[in-house]
DOBADREN-531730 format. One record per residue: x, y, z of N, C-alpha, C in turn; residue number from 0. Coordinates in Angstrom, 1 decimal. Layout:
N
R    n_xx    n_yy    n_zz   ca_xx   ca_yy   ca_zz    c_xx    c_yy    c_zz  pos
R       X       Y       Z       X       Y       Z       X       Y       Z  NUM
...
//
This chain:
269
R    n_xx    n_yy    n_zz   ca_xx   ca_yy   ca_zz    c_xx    c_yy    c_zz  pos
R   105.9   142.5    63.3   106.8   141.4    63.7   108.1   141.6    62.9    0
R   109.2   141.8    63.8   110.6   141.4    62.9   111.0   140.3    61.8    1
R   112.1   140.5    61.7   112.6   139.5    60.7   113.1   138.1    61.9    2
R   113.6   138.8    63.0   114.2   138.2    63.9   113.1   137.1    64.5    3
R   112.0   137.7    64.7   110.5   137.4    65.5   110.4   136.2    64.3    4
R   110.2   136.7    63.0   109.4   135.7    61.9   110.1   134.5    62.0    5
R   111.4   134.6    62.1   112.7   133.1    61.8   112.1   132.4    63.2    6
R   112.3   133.3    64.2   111.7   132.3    65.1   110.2   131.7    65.9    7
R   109.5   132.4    65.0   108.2   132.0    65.0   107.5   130.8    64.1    8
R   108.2   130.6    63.2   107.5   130.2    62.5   107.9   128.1    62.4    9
R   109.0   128.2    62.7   109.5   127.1    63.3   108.8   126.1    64.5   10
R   108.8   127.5    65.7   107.6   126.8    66.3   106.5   126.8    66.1   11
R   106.0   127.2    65.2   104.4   127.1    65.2   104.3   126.1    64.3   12
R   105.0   125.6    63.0   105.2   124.6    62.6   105.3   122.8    63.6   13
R   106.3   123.1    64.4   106.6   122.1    65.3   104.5   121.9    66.0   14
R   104.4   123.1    66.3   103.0   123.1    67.2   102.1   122.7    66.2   15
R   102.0   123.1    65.3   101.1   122.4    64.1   101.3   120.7    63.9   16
R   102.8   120.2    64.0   103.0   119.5    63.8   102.4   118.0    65.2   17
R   102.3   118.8    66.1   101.4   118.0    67.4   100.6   117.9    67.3   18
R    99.8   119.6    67.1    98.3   119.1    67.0    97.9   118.4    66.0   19
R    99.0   118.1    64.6    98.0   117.1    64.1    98.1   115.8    64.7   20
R    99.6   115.6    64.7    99.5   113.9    65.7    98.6   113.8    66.6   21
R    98.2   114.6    66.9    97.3   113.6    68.7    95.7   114.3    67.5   22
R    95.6   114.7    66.3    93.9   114.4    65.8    94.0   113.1    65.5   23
R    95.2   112.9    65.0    94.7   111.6    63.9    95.2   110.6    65.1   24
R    95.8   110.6    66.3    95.7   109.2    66.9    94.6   108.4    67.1   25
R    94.8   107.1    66.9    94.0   106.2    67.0    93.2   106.3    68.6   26
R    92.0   105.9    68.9    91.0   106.4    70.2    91.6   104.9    71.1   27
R    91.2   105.1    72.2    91.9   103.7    73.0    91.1   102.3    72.7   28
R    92.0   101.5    72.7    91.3   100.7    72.3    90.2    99.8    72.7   29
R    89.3    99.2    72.4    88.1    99.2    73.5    88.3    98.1    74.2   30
R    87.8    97.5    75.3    87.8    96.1    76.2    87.5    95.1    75.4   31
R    88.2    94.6    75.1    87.9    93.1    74.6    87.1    91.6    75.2   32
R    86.0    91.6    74.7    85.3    90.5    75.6    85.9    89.3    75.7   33
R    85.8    88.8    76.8    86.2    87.3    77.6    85.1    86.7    77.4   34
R    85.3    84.8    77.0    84.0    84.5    77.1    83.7    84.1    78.9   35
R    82.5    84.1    79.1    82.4    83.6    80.4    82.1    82.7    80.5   36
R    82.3    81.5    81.5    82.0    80.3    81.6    81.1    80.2    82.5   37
R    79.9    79.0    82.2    78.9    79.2    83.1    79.3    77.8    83.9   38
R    78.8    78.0    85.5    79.4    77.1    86.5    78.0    77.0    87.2   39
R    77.6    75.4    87.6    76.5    75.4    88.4    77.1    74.7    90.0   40
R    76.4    75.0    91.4    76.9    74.6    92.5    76.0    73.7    92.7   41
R    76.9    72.6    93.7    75.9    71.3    94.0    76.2    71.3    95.7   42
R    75.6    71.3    95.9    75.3    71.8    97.3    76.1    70.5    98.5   43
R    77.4    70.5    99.2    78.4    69.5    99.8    77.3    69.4   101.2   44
R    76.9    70.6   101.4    76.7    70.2   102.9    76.1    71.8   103.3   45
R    75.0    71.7   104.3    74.2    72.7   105.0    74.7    72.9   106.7   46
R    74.6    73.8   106.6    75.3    74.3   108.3    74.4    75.2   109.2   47
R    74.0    75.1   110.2    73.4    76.7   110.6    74.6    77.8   110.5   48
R    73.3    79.2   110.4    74.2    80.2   110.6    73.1    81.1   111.1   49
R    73.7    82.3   112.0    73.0    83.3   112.7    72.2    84.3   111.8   50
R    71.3    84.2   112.2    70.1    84.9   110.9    70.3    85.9   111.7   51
R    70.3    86.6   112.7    70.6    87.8   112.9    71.6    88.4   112.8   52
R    72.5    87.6   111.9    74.1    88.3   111.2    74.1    89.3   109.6   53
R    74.3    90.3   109.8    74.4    90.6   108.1    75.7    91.0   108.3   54
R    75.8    89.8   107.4    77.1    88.9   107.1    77.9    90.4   105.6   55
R    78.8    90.5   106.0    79.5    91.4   105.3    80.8    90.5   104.8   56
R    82.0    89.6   105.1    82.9    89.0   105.0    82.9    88.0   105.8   57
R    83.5    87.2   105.0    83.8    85.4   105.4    85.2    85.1   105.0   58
R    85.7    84.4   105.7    87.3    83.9   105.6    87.2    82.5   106.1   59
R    87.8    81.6   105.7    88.6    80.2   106.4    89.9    80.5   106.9   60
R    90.3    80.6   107.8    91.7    80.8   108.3    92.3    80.1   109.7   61
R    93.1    79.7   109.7    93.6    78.1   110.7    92.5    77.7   111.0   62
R    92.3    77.0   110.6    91.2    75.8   110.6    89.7    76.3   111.4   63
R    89.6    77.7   111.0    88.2    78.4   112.1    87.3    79.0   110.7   64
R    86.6    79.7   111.3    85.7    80.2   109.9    85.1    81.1   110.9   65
R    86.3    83.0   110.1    86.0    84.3   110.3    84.8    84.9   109.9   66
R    83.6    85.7   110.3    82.9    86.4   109.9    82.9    87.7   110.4   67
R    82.5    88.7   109.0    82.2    90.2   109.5    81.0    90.8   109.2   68
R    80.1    91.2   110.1    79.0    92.1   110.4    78.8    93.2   110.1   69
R    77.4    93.9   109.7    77.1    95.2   110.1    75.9    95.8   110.1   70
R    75.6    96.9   110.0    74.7    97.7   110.5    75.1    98.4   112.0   71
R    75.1    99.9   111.9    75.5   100.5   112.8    74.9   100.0   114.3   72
R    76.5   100.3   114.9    76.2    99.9   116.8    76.3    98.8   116.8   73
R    76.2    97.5   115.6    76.1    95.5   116.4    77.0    95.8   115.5   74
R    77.9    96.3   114.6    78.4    95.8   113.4    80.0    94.8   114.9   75
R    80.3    93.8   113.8    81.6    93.1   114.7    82.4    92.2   114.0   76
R    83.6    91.3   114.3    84.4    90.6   113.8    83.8    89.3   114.9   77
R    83.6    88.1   114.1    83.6    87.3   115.0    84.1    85.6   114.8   78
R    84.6    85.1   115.5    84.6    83.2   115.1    83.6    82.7   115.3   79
R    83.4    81.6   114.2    82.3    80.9   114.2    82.5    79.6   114.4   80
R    81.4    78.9   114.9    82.1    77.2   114.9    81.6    76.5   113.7   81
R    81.9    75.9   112.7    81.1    75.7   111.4    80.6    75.1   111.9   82
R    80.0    74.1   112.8    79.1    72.6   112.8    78.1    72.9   113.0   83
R    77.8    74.0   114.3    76.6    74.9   115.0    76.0    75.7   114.7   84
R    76.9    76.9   114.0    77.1    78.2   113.8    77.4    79.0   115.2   85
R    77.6    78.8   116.0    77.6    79.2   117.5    78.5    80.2   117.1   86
R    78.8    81.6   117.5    79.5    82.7   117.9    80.5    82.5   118.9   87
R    81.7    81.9   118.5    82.8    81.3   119.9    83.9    82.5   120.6   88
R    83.4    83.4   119.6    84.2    85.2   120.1    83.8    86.0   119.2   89
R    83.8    87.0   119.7    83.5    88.2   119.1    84.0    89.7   119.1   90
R    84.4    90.6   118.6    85.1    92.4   118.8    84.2    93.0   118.0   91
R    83.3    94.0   118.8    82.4    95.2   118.1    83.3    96.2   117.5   92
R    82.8    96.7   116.8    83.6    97.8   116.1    83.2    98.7   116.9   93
R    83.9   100.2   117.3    83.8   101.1   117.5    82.9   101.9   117.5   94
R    82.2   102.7   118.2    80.6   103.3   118.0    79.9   102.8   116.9   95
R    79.3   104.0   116.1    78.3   103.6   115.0    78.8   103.1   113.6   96
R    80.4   102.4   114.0    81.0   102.2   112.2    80.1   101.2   111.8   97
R    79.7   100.8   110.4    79.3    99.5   109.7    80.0    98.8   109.2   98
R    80.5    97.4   109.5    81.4    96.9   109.7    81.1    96.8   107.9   99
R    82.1    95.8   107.2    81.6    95.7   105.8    83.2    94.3   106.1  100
R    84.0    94.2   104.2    84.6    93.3   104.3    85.6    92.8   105.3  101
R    86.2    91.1   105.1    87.1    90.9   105.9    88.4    90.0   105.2  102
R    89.5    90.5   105.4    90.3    89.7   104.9    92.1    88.9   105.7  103
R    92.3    88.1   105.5    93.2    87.7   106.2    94.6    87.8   105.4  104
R    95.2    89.3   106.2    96.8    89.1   105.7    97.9    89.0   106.8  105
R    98.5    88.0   106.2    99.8    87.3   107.3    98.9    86.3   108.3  106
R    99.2    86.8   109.4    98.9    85.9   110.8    97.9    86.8   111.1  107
R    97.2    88.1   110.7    95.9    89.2   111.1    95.0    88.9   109.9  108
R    93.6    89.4   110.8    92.9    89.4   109.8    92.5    91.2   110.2  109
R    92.0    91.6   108.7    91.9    92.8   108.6    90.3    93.1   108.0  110
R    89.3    93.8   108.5    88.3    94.4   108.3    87.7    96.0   107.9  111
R    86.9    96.1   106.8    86.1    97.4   106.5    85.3    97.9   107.4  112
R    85.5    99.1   106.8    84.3   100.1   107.4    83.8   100.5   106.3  113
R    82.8   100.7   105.9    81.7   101.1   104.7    81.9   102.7   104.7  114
R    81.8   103.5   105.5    81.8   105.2   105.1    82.4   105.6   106.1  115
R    83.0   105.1   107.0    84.4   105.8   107.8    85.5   105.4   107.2  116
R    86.0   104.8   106.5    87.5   104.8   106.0    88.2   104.5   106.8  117
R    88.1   103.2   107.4    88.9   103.1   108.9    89.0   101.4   108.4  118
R    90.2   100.7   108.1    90.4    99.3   108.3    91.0    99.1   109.6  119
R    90.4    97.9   110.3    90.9    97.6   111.9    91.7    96.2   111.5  120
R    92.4    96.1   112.4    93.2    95.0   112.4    93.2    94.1   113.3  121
R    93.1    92.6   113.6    92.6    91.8   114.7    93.8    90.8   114.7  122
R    93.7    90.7   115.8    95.0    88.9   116.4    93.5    88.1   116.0  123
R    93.5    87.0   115.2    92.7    85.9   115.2    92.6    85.4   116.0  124
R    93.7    84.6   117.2    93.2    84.3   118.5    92.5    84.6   119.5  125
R    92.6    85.8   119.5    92.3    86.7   120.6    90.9    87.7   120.3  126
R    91.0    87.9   119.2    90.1    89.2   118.3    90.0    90.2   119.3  127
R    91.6    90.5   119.6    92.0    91.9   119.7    92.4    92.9   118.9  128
R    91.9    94.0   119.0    92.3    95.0   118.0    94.0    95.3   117.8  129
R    94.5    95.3   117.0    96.1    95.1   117.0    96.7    96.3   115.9  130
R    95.4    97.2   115.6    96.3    98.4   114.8    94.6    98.7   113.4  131
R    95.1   100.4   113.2    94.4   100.2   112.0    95.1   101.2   111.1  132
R    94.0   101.5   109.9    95.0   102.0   108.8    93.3   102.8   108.2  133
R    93.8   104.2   107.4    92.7   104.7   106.7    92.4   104.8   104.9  134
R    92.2   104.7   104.8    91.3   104.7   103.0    90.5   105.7   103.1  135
R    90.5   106.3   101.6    89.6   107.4   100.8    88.9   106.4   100.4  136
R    87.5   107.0   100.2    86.0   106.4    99.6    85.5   105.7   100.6  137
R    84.5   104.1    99.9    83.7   103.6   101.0    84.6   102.4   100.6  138
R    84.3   101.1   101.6    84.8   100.0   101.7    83.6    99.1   101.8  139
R    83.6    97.6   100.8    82.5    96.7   100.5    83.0    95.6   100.9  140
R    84.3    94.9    99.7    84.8    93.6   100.3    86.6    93.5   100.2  141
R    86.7    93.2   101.0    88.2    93.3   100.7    89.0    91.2   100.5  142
R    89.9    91.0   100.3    90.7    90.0    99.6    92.1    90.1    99.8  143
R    92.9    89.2    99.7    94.1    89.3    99.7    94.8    88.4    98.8  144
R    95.9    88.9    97.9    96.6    87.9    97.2    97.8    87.6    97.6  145
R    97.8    87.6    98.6    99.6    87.5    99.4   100.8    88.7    99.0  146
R    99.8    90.0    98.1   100.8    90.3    97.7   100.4    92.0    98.5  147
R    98.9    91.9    97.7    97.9    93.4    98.1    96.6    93.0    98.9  148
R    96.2    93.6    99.0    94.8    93.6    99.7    94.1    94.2    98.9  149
R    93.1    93.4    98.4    92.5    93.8    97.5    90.9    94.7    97.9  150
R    90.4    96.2    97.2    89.2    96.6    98.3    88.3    96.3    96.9  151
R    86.9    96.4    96.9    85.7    96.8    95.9    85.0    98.1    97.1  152
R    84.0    98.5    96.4    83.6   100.0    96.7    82.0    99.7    96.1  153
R    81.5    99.1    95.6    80.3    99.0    94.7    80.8    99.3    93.3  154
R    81.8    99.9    92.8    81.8   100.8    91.6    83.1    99.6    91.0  155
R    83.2    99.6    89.8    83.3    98.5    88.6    85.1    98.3    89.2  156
R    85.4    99.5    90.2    86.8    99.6    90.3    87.2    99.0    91.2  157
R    88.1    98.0    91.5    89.0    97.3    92.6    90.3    97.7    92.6  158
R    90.4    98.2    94.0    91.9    99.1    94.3    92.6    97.7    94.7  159
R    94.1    97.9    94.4    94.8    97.1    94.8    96.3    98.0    96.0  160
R    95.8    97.7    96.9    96.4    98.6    98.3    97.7    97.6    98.9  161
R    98.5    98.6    99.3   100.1    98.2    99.9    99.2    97.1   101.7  162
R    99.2    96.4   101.7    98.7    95.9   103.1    99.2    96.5   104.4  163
R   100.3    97.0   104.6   101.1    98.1   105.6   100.1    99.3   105.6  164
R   101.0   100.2   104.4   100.2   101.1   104.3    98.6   101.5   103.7  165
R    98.3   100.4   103.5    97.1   101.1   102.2    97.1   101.7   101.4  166
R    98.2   102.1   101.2    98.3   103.1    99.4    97.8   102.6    98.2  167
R    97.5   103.2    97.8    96.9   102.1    96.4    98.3   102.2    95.3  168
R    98.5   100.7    94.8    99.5   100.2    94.2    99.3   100.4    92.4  169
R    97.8   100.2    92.3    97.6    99.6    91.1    95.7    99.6    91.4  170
R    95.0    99.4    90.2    93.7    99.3    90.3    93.3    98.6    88.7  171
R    92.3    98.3    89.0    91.8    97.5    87.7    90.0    97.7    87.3  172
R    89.6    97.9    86.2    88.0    98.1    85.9    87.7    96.5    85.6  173
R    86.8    96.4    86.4    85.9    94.8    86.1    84.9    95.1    85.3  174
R    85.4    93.7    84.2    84.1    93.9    82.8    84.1    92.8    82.7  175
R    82.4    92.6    82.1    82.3    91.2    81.9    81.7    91.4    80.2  176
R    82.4    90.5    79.3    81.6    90.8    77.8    82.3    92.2    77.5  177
R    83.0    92.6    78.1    83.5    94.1    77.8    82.9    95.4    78.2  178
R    81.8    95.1    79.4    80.8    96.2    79.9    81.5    96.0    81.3  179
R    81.7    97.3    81.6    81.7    97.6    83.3    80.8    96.6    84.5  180
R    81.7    96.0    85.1    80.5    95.4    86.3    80.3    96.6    87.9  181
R    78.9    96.4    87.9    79.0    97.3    89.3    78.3    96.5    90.0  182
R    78.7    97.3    91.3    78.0    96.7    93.0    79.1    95.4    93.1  183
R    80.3    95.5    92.6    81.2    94.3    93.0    81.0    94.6    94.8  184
R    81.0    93.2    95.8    80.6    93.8    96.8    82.0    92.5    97.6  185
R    81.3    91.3    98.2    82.3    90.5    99.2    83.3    90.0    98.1  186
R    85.0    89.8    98.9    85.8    89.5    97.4    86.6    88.1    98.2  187
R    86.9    87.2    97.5    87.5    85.8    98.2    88.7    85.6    97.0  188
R    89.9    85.0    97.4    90.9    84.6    96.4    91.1    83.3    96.3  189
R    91.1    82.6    94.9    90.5    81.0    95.4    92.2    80.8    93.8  190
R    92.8    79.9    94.5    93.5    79.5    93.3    93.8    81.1    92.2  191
R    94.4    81.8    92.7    94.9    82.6    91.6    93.6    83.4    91.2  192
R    92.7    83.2    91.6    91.2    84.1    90.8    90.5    85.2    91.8  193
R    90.1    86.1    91.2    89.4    87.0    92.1    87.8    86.1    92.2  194
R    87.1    86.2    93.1    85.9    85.4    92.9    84.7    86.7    93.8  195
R    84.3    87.2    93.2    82.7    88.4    93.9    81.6    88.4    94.0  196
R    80.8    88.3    95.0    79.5    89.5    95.1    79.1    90.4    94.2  197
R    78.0    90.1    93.6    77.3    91.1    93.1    75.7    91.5    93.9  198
R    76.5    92.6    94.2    75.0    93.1    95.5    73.9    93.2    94.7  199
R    73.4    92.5    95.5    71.4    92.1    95.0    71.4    91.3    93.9  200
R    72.2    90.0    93.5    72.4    89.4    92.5    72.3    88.0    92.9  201
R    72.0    87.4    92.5    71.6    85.6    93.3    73.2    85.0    92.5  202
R    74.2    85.4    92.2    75.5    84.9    91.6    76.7    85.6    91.9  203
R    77.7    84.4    91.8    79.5    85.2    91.9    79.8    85.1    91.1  204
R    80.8    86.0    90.7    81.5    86.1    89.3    83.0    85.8    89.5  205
R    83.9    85.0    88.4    85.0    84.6    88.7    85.8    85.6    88.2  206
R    87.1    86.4    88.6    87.8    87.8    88.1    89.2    87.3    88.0  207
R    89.6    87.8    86.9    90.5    87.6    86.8    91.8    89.2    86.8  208
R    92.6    89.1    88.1    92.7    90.2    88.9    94.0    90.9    88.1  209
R    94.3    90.1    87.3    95.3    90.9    86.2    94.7    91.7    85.2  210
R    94.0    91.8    84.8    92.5    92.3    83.7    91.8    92.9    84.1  211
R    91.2    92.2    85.2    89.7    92.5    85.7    88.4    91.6    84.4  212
R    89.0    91.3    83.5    87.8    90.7    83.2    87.0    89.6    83.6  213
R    85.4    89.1    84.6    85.2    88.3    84.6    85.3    86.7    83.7  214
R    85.4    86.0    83.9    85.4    85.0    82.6    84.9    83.5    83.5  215
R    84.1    83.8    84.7    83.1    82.9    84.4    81.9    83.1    86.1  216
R    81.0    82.3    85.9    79.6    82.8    86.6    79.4    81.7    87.3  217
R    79.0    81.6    88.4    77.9    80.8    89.4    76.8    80.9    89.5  218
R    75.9    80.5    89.4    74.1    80.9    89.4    73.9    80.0    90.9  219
R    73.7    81.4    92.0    73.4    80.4    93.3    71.6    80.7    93.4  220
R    71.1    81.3    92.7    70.0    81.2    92.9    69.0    79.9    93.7  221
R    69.3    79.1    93.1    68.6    77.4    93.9    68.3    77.8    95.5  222
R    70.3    78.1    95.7    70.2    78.4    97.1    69.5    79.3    97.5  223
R    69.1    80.3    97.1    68.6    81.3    97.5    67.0    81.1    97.6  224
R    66.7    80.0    97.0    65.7    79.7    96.6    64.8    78.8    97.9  225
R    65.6    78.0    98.0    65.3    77.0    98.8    65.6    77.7   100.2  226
R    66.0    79.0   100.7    65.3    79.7   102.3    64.2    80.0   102.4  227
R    63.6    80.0   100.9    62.2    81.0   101.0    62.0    82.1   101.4  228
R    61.0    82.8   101.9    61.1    84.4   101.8    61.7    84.7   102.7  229
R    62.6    85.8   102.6    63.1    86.3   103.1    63.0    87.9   103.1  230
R    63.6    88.5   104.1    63.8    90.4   103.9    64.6    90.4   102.4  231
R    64.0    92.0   101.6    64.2    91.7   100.8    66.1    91.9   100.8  232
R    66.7    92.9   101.6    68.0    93.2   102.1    68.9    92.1   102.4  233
R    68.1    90.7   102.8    68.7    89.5   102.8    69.3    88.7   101.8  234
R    70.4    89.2   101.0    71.2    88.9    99.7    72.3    88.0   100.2  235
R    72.4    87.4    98.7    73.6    86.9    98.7    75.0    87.1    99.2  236
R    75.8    86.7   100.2    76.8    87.8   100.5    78.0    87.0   101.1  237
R    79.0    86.4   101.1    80.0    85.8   101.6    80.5    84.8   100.8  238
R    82.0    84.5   101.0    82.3    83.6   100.1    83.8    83.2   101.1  239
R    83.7    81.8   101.3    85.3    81.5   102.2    85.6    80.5   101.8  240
R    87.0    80.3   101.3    88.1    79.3   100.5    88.6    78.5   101.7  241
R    88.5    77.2   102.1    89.4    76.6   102.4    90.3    75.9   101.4  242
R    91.6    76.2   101.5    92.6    76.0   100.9    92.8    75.0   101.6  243
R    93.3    73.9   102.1    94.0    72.8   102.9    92.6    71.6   102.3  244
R    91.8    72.4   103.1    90.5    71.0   102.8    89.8    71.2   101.3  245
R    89.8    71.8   100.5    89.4    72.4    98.9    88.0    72.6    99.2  246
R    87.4    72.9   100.5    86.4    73.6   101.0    85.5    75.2   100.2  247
R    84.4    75.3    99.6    84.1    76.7    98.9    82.7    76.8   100.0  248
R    82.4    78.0   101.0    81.4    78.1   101.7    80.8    79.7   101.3  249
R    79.6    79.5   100.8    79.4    80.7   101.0    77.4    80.6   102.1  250
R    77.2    82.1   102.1    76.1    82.5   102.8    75.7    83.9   102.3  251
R    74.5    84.3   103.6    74.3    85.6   102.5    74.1    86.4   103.8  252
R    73.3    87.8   103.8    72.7    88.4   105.2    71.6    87.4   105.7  253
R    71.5    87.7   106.6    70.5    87.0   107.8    70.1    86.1   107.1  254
R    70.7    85.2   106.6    70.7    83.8   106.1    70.7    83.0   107.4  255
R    69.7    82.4   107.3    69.9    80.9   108.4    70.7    79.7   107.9  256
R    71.7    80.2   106.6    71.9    78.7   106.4    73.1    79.4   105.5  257
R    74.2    78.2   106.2    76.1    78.2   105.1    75.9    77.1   104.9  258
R    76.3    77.3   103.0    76.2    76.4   102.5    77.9    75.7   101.8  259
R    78.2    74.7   102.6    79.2    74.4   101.3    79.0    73.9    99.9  260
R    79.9    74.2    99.2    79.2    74.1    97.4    80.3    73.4    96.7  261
R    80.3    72.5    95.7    81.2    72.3    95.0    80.7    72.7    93.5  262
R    82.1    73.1    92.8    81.4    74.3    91.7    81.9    72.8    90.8  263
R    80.4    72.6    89.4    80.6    72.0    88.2    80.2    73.4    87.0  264
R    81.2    72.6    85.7    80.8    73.4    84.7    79.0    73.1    84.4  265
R    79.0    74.0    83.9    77.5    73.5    83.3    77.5    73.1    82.0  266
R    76.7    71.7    81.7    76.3    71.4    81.0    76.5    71.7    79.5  267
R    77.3    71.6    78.3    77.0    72.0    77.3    76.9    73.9    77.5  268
//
């Protein structure tokens, strides 16, 4: 090695020495910080029929109707319900064998999942005509809107937060409750500023807070679940729809015979 080589070797390997020590001794990230959660019990406003032959994937309140989305391949569909009856007052099948999954309302459309085609459809609410769709990477479970994104869950702890136009993902967030990853986040509702979800095969919803993702507080619907008696065991917990105007909270589950409206109290001490 030169003289020429050594002056300028040694400089950098110094500087290079001098990185690799900074990133040993950096500090490791820092861990999730637990939220406490608050426990919430529901008291049951009022019982409705609903179509036990529905597995119910998404629920909306939107102009004064109450949206539901289906699936299981070939029936999966978008349809309006009449709350008093349950009666099916219209209906749009999805496309061959898609499985329909969440539903959410942005602007004056409401917008619906597909579970393993990556295909959101888009519907006129009056009409539930198909009015456009848009594609996503992965699977699709429950989707949400904050007037801002469209919010998706997937089963996995992660919620994308997607352009409503395009779909692009904007931003994404890990849901933890206590500071542990939540999975199977599945139907998603936006109630006052909060994420509120589904946890598949879980008799409860968790309240999220969509800036964080940390839950910080719980519903125990189990009672309800209780009081259908037996059921398939596939027949879970699964819907959640916000009336905003009337301060209405409805949820249901799959082939549930029964929407329940709920008003949420803290629990007890």
């Amino acid at each position: 090695m030169t003289t020429t080589m050594i002056r300028w070797f040694l400089p950098v390997s110094l500087a290079l020495a001098s990185v690799a020590s900074a990133q040993a001794v950096a500090p490791p990230p820092a861990p999730v910080q637990p939220v406490p959660v608050e426990g919430i019990s529901a008291r049951i406003v009022a019982r409705y029929p609903h179509d036990r032959t529905a597995f119910t994937q998404g629920l909306v309140w939107y102009d004064g109707a109450l949206f539901e989305s289906t699936g299981q391949p070939g029936v999966s569909d978008v349809r309006r319900v009449n709350l008093t009856d349950g009666k099916v007052l219209a209906r749009a099948r999805l496309p061959g064998q898609q499985f329909g999954e969440g539903l959410a309302v942005d602007g004056q459309q409401l917008v619906s999942l597909t579970w393993q085609d990556g295909i959101a459809h888009r519907w006129n609410p009056k009409t539930l005509k198909a009015v456009g769709s848009a594609r996503y990477p992965g699977e699709g479970w429950g989707l949400a809107s904050d007037s801002q994104s469209l919010i998706l869950s997937d089963g996995t702890p992660t919620l994308r937060f997607l352009d409503p136009k395009t779909f692009k993902e904007r931003r994404r967030v890990t849901v933890t409750a206590n500071g542990r990853p939540v999975h199977n986040l599945n139907e998603l509702e936006m109630i006052d500023g909060k994420l509120w979800g589904n946890i598949w095969h879980r008799d409860y919803i968790v309240r999220i807070d969509p800036a964080t993702g940390a839950v910080d507080g719980l519903v125990d619907l189990a009672p309800l679940r209780a009081e259908l008696g037996p059921l398939d065991p596939e027949a879970v917990l699964n819907g959640i729809a916000w009336d905003a105007a009337g301060k209405r909270l409805f949820v249901t589950g799959k082939w549930w015979p029964t929407l329940f409206e709920i008003a949420l109290e803290p629990v007890a001490g």
